[in-house]
N, C-alpha and C positions, 0 to 999 in steps of 0.2 A: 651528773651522769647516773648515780646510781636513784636517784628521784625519776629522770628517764626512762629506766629499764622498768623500774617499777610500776611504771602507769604503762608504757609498751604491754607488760605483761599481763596487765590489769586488761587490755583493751583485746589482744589475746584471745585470753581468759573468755572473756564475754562473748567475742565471737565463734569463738567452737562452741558453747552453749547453746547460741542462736540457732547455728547452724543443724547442732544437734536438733534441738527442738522443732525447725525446720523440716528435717527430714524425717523427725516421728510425723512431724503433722501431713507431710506429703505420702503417708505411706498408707495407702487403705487400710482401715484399721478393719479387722473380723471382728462380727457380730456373735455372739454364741449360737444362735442358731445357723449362720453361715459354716463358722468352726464345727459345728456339730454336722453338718451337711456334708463338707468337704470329709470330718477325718469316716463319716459311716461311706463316702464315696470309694477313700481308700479301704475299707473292711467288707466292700460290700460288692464285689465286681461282676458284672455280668459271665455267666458261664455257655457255651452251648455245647450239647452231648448232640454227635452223630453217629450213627449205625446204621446198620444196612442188613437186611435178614435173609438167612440162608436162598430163598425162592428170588433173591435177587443178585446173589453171586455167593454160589455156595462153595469158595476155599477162600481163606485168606487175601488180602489185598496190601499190597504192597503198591503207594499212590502218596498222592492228598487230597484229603480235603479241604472243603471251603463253607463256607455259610459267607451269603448276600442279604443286604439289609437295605430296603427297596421302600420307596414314600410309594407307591402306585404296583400294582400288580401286571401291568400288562405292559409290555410283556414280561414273562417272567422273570423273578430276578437275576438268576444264572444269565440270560438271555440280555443282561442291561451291563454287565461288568464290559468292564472296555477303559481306554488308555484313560477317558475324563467318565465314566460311569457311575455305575452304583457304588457305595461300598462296599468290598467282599475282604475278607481274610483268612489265611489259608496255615496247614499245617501239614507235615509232613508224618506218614504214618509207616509202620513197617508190620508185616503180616500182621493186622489189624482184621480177627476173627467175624464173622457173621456175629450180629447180637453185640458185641464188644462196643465200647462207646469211646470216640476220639470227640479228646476235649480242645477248643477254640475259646481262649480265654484273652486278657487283657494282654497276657505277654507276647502274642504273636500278632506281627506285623499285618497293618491292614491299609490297602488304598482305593480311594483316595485320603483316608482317614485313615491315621498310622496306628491307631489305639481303640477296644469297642469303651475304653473309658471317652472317649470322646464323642462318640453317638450323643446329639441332646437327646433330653427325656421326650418320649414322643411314641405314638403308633404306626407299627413297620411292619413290613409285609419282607417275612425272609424265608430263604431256601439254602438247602445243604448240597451238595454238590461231592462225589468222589470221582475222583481221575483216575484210575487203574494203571499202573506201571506192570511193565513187562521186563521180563530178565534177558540180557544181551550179554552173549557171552561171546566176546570179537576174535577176528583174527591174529590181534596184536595182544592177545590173552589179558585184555581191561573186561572187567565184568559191571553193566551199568545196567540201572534202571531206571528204564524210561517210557513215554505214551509210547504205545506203538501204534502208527497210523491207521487208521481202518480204511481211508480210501475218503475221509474227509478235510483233509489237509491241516491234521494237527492244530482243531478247533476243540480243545479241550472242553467247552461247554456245547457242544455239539456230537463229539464222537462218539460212534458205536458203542457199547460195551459198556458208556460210564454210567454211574448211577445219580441219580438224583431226588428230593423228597420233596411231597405236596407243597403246595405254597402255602405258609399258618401268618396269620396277623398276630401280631402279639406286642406290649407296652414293654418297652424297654425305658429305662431310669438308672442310670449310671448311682446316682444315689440311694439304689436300693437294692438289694439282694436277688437275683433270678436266672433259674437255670431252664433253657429253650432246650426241650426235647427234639430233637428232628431224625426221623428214618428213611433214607434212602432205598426208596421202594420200587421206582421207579427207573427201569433202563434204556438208556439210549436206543433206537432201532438202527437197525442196519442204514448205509446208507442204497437211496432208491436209484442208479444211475438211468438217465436220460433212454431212452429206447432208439436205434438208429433209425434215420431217415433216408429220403433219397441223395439228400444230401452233407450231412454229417452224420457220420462214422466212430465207433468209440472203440478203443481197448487197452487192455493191460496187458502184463504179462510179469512174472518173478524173472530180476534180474539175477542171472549167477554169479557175476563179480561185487557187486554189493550183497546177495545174502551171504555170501561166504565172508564178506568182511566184518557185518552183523552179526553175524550168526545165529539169524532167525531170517524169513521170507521177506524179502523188500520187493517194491514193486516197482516197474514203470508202466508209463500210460503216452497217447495221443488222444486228442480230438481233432476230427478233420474233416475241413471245410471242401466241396469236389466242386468242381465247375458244372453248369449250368448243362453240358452235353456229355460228361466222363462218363455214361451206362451206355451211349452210341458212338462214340468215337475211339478211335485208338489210338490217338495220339500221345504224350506223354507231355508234363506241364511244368512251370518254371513252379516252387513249391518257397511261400515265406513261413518262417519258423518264427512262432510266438513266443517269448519266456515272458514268465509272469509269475505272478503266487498260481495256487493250483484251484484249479477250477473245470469241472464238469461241462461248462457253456458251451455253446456255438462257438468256434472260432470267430472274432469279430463283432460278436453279439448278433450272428446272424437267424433273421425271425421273418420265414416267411409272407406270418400271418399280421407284420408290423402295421399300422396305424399310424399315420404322421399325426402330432400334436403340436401346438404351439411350442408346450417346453420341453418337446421331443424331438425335431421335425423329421428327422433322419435315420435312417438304418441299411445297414451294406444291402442287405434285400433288394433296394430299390435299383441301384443299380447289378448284382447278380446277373439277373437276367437277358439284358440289353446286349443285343449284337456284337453293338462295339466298346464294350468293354472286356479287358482282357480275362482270358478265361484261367486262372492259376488254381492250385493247391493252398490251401493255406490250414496251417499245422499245431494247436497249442499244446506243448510238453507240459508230461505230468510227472514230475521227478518230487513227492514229499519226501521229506527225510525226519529218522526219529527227534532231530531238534525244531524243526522247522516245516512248512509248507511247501518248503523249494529249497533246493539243495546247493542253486549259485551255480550248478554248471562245471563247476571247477576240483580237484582231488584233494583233500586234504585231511590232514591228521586225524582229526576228530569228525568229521561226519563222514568220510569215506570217501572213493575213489569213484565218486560222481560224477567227474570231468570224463575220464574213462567208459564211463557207461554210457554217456550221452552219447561221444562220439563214435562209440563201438559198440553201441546195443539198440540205442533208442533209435536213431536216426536210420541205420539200415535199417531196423523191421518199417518202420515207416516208408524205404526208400523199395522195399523187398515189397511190401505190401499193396502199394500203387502204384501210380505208375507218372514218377516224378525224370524230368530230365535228370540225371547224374552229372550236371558237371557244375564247377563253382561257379561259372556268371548265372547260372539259375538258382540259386540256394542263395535268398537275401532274410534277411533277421530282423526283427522289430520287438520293441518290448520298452514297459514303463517301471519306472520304479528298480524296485528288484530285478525286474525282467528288462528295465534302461541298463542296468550294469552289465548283466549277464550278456546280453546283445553283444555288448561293446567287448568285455572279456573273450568273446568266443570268437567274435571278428579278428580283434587281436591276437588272440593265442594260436587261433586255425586261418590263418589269412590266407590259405592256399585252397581252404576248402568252400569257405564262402562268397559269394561277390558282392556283399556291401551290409552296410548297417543303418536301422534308422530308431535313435535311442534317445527315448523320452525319459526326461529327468531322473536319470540313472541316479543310484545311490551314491556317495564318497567316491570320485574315481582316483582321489588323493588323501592319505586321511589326515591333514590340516583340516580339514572344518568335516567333524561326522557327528553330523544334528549337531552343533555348535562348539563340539567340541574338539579340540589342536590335540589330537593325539600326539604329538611329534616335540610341542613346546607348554603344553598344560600339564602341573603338576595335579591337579586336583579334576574329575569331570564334572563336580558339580559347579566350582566356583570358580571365577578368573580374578587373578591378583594381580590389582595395579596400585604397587606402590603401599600406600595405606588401606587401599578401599580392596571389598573384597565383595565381587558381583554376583549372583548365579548365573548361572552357563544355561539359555536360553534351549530348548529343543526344538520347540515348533511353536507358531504363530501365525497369528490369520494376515490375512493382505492388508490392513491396516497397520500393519506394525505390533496388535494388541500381543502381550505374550498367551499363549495357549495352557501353555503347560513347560516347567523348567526338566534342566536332565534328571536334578533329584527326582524329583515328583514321577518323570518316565520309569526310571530306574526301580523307582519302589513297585511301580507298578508289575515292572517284569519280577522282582522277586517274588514278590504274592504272588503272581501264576505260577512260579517254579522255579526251587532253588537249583544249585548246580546248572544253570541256565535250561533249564528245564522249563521255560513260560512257554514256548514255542512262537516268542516275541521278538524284536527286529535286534535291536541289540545283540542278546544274547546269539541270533545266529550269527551275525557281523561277528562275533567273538570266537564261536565254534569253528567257523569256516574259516578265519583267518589268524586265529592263533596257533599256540602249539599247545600239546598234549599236558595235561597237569599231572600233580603227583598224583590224584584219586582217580582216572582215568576219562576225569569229564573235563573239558578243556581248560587251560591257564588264562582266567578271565585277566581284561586289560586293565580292569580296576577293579577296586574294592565296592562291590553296589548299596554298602548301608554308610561308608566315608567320602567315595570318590576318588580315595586314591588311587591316581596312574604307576602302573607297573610298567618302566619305560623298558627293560631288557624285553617283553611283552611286545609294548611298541614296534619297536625297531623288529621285530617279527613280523610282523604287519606289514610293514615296510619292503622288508626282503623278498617278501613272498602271493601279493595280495594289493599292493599298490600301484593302480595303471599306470599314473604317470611315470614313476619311477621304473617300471617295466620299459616303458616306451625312451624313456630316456638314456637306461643304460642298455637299447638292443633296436636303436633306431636305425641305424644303417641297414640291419638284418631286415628289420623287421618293415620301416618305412616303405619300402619302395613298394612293399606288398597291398600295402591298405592305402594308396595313394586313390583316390575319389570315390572311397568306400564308407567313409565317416559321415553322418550325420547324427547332430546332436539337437532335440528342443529340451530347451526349460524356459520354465516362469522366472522371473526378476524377482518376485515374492514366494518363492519354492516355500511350500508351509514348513519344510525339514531345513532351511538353508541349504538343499543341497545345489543349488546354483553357482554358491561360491566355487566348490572343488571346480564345476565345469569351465565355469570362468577361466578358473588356475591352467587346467588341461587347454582352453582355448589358447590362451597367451604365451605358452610354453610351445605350442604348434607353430605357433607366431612364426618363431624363431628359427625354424628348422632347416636344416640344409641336408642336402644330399640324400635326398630328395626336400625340397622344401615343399611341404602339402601344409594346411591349414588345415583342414577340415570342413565341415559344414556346422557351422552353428547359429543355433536360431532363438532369440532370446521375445518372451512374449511380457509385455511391460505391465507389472502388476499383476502378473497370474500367478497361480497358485502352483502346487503339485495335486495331477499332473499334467501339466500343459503338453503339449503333443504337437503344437504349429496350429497355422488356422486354415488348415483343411480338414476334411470329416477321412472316414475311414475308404471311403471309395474312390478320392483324390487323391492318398496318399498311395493306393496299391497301383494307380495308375502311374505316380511317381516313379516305384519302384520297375512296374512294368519296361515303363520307357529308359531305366536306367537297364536293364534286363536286355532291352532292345541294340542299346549304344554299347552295351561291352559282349556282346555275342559273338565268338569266331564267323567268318564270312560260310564257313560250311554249313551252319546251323541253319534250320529252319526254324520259321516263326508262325506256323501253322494254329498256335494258341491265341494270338490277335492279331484279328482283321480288322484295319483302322480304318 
């Protein structure tokens, strides 16, 4: 036995040896000039100094900055950052003086590229960028800083006011010592709004229930579309209300000087004109808000009493200003995206006021799947944990399946635009508008944006206050019998956001319904994208809603606006 032990251990012996040796030999070994490379890469970090001189904002600035770092000049770099873009990275500044230089060094976070140690060595074409924060001092006495919109919908590298510095080439080398001067010389213009025509109409106006909640000037807006005879008739018109992000455009992308092309063919223009088609109103709301482009429609904690101002501000001056029929089977809604939720939200919350919805690939109408992520049963948003294995939590993707972009990756991106959810990006408003108030007065994000960690008390806020389904389900009797053939839902089967799943969920749960039992309308397009919308163009679906307009009209009303 002990001759046994003796050679066991003998044998042992030799294979932790092997082993050992093994995994020196498997381990790249550094060359001295690689060692020398790598530790002058650690000693030697790229810096950039931004400033901005008095002749281009002469007090203090209280913002962030950014510098972008761009293979190609055109367009400019500022001009190229976006969810998959350029690289840009950003810092946060506080009364940062004219002449005063804010530094963007390795330690702050950068996407798509988290680190400028990670830039290869190489020649870049980069630009500085400052975002100007304004001080809000609330009704709820939180004191925040934040953009305040100028009336371009919270496109931080486009607003008014910001500043920004020439475009320089310059040789960046992580291995090598170099500090990029750049002056933000350069300020935004005003924005140019559209000039009225004879047929679309533009305005704003300072809302008093939101600036008093602010406590600074917020604004709202319409753009609006008038039928083909509103300067000779005196009729009054059945009027669709558009949500959407915020946009200056024609209602409908309407262009009378359109051109059909092949990979154009179509525009509402073509038909506008024609006898018999019906003649309506149609309406898109401009509600930005200091988080966001679009404020959801709806009141809440942290972006304000939005819901209230729409229904009590925006929509009479709108209703006071033309001359729309005032009753609900004329007031029908449409909208994609942001503006699919908001549609659906306001149908549902105002079912008395409106008579129907037609809502393209609305955002989470359940937040089980928001961009990929199970707010309700994920502890992590970046990753999903099954069992052993541990995935990344997918955000969008093209119609092939390919992944686009994971939620890390989104995630990082919105904090480079702006901490405190400050990017004026999708998330962060999904978070403002539907959580609750945090301790620093900027909202109680749902999770942690550099870990992923779910804040489920968070969650379940969400939930209470913000989730259709669960709306609909705990206040269906009330509520059902109201929106009974008002519902109309499209989405793609390939939603690039997965938001198809939540619709799915809201379709199968309608399944079910009793007292009243409605389904709905839902429309699934196989393999499309976001945002699919059905497969008719824009002048089949108002005739849609027309003749829905037509079939829920009391028998008193006239129909004096189409003649079929």
């Amino acid at each position: 036995m002990k001759t046994v032990r003796i050679l066991l251990t003998g044998v042992f012996t030799a294979l932790a040896a092997l082993a050992a040796l093994v995994a020196f030999a498997a381990t790249p070994q550094t060359s001295p000039r690689a060692a020398s490379a790598q530790a002058a890469r650690r000693a030697a970090p790229v810096r950039v100094e931004i400033s901005f001189p008095a002749s281009a904002h002469a007090q203090p600035i209280t913002g962030r900055v950014y510098v972008t770092i761009s293979r190609t000049s055109t367009p400019e770099p500022r001009l190229q950052v976006g969810r998959t873009g350029a690289p840009f990275f950003g810092r946060d500044v506080e009364q940062l003086k004219p002449g005063q230089a804010a530094v963007i060094d390795e330690t702050d976070l950068g996407s798509p590229v988290e680190s400028l140690r990670e830039i290869p060595a190489g020649d870049y074409f980069v630009q500085a960028f400052v975002n100007v924060y304004s001080e809000f001092r609330r009704s709820d006495g939180q004191v925040l800083w934040m953009h305040d919109d100028q009336w371009e919908g919270q496109q931080w590298s486009r607003s008014p006011g910001n500043l920004y510095s020439d475009v320089q080439r310059v040789h960046i080398d992580p291995a090598r010592p170099a500090v990029i001067t750049l002056s933000a010389t350069n300020v935004v213009p005003p924005v140019v709004v559209p000039p009225d025509t004879q047929f679309v109409k533009r305005f704003k106006f300072q809302s008093p229930t939101l600036t008093k909640f602010w406590g600074r000037p917020i604004w709202l807006g319409a753009a609006v579309l008038l039928p083909r005879d509103y300067d000779t008739a005196t009729l009054s018109y059945p009027v669709q209300y558009v949500q959407g992000h915020f946009s200056l455009g024609a209602p409908l992308g309407f262009n009378p000087d359109f051109k059909p092309t092949e990979r154009n063919p179509y525009n509402i223009s073509q038909d506008w004109m024609k006898d018999d088609f019906p003649r309506m109103i149609v309406v898109t709301l401009q509600h930005p808000t200091p988080y966001f482009d679009d404020s959801y429609a709806v009141n809440s904690v942290n972006v304000g009493p939005y819901g209230d101002a729409v229904m009590q501000e925006l929509i009479p001056e709108i209703e006071k200003r033309f001359r729309v029929i005032k009753e609900p089977y004329a007031r029908v809604l449409s909208g994609g995206s942001t503006g699919g939720w908001e549609s659906l939200v306001l149908q549902i919350l105002h079912p008395d006021f409106f008579g129907g919805t037609w809502s393209s690939c609305p955002d989470s109408v359940t937040f089980t799947d928001v961009e990929g992520i199970n707010v309700y049963k994920d502890t992590n948003a970046f990753y999903k944990q099954f069992e052993w294995r541990r995935v990344p939590t997918v955000n969008s993707r093209e119609t092939n399946g390919q992944i686009r972009q994971t939620s890390e990756e989104r995630n990082r991106f919105e904090l480079v635009s702006g901490t405190h959810g400050r990017s004026g990006e999708q998330l962060d408003i999904w978070s403002a508008v539907y959580g609750p108030l945090g301790k620093d007065g900027y909202f109680e994000p749902l999770f942690n944006k550099r870990t992923g960690e779910i804040n489920p008390a968070v969650a379940e806020y969400w939930k209470q206050h913000y989730d259709l389904l669960y709306y609909l389900q705990q206040n269906w009797a009330t509520v059902g019998p109201k929106i009974v053939d008002k519902i109309h839902v499209y989405a793609g089967t390939a939603d690039t956001y997965l938001l198809n799943n939540s619709t799915k969920q809201l379709q199968d749960w309608m399944k079910t319904t009793t007292a009243p039992h409605y389904e709905g309308y839902f429309l699934y397009g196989d393999g499309k994208p976001h945002c699919w919308s059905g497969p008719v163009n824009a002048g089949e679906r108002l005739k849609e809603m027309a003749q829905h307009i037509m079939a829920h009209k009391p028998d008193w009303a006239t129909a004096e606006w189409w003649k079929q």
